[in-house]
C-alpha positions, 0 to 999 in steps of 0.5 A: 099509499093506496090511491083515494076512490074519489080521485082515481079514475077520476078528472079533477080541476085545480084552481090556482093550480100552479101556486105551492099548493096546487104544484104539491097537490098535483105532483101528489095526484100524479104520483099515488091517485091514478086520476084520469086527467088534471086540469091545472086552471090559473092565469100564469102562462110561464108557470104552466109552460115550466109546470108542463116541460116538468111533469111531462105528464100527458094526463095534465091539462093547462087551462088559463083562466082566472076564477073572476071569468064564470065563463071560462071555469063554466068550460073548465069543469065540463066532465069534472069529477073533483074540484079543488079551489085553491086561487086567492089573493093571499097576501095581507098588505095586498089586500088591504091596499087593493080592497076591490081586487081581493073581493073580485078574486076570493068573494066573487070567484068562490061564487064563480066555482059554485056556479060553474061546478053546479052547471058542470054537475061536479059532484065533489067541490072542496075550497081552501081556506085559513085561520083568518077566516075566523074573527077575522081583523084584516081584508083578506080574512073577510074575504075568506069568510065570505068564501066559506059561507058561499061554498057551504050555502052553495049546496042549497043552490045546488038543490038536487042536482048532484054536486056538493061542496065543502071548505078546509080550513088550516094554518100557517103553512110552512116554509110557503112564500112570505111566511116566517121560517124562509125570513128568519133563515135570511136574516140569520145569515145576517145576523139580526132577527126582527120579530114582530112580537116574541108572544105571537103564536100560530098554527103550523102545518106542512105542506105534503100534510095540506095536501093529505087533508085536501084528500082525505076530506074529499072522502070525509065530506057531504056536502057543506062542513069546514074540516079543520086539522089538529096540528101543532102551535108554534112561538115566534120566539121559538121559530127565532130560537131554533134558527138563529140562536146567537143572533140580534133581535129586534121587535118591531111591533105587530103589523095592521091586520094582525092578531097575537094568536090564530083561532081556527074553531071558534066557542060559537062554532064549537057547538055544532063541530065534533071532533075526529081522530085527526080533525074536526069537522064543523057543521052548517046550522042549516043544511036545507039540501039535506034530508038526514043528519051528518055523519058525527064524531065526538061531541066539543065540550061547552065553550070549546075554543081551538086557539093556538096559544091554547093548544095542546101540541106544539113543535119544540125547537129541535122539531122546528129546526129539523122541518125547518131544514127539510123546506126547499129553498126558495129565491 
């Protein structure tokens, strides 16, 4: 793997850094990307002792901070190259039951980075999000939204100084804490099985290939798109399948802020989206910070909609066990 330019040699800052996405994100940087320095930024203070006495890597810094502090990310990003927010709130019920919280840490933080990076000249900012960002039916999906929106419009604020930010917007990752696949596997060893809906649907992605997205779109991005993967779809039913074939089910019902199916690029959407290789790349309707047109690939057809019920690769159950197998274990 040939190291990326936007990365080699370069100082990058990770929010939310000691989570599952900013462990691989580093670990990955450390190892293929020759980066100068890595700023692991969050409020976890045992995940970066245990993170440092791992890496023993002299190129990582630890900053604690909290993205809610505009003061300390301003600090944080003086003589960045890159920077990547991954800190959320990410957990459904959470939010919802701590509405103030989940706007504090993804609306207001996502207005945090833009400040910061802005202040700091950072010339490349590019921030997670998810599925749920689209139509969404529950708190944290909106709070995405927001962020999305915050990032791309914060190019406009940015005006002609030399910093540019853009958004990912991905599925389910598997095996990540609180998802499926780590659920059905400890209740297989039980012996029952409870599904919410056996027609649910989701977008799926591997972690090492959230991690390759990030990168690549640092290299992709202008300033102001929301890149989007093509990856596969997955049934409930299916998950449950390949892991516990014989065992009891029971469905329980789908849960308050829940959907049937994921949508990760909307008909609205789609009609200022193209369509690469191995993404999609959708545009902001109004980038006042530009002087030229994007940089384009194939045009959607009318009414195009990437949903996952819709989709056109989807994981059999011998690839769903096989990945499935390869996770870490988790406690």
């Amino acid at each position: 793997m040939a190291p990326s330019p936007q990365i080699k040699d370069k100082v990058v800052l990770v929010t939310g850094g000691t989570g599952s996405f900013g462990t691989a994100f580093v670990e990955t940087l450390l190892e293929h990307h020759q980066p100068a320095a890595v700023r692991v930024y969050s409020r976890d203070e045992l995940k970066q002792w245990e993170l440092d006495r791992r890496w023993q890597d002299r190129r990582v810094r630890f900053f604690l901070g909290d993205v809610r502090s505009a003061e300390r990310l301003t600090m944080a990003c003086r003589g960045v190259d890159v920077l990547v927010h991954a800190a959320a709130l990410k957990q459904v019920p959470a939010c919802e039951y701590n509405p103030f919280e989940a706007v504090q840490t993804n609306v207001i933080g996502a207005e945090n980075v833009v400040w910061a990076a802005i202040a700091g000249d950072v010339p490349r900012t590019l921030s997670l999000s998810t599925d749920k960002a689209v139509n969404p039916v529950n708190l944290y999906g909106a709070t995405k939204l927001c962020a999305e929106k915050i990032i791309a419009q914060g190019n406009a604020y940015a005006g002609p100084a030399p910093a540019r930010f853009a958004s990912v917007r991905y599925g389910n990752v598997m095996g990540s804490r609180g998802s499926v696949i780590p659920l059905f596997k400890k209740q297989a060893a039980e012996g029952k099985l409870t599904i919410t809906d056996p027609a649910m649907t989701r977008f799926w992605i591997t972690l090492p290939q959230a991690v390759q997205l990030v990168i690549s779109a640092l290299e992709w991005m202008e300033g102001g798109e929301t890149f989007v993967p093509k990856i596969p779809s997955m049934r409930v039913d299916d998950i449950a399948q390949a892991l516990a074939p014989g065992a009891e089910r029971e469905v329980t019902g789908i849960r308050p802020g829940e959907k049937i199916h994921e949508v990760l690029i909307t008909e609205d959407e789609s009609r200022n989206a193209s369509a690469f290789e191995d993404h999609y790349a959708i545009y902001p309707q109004f980038p006042f910070w530009r002087d030229e047109d994007f940089a384009r690939g194939d045009e959607l057809p009318p009414g195009f909609r990437y949903s996952s019920e819709t989709n056109d690769a989807w994981l059999s159950e011998d690839e769903i066990r096989l990945l499935s197998e390869a996770l870490p274990a988790r406690g």
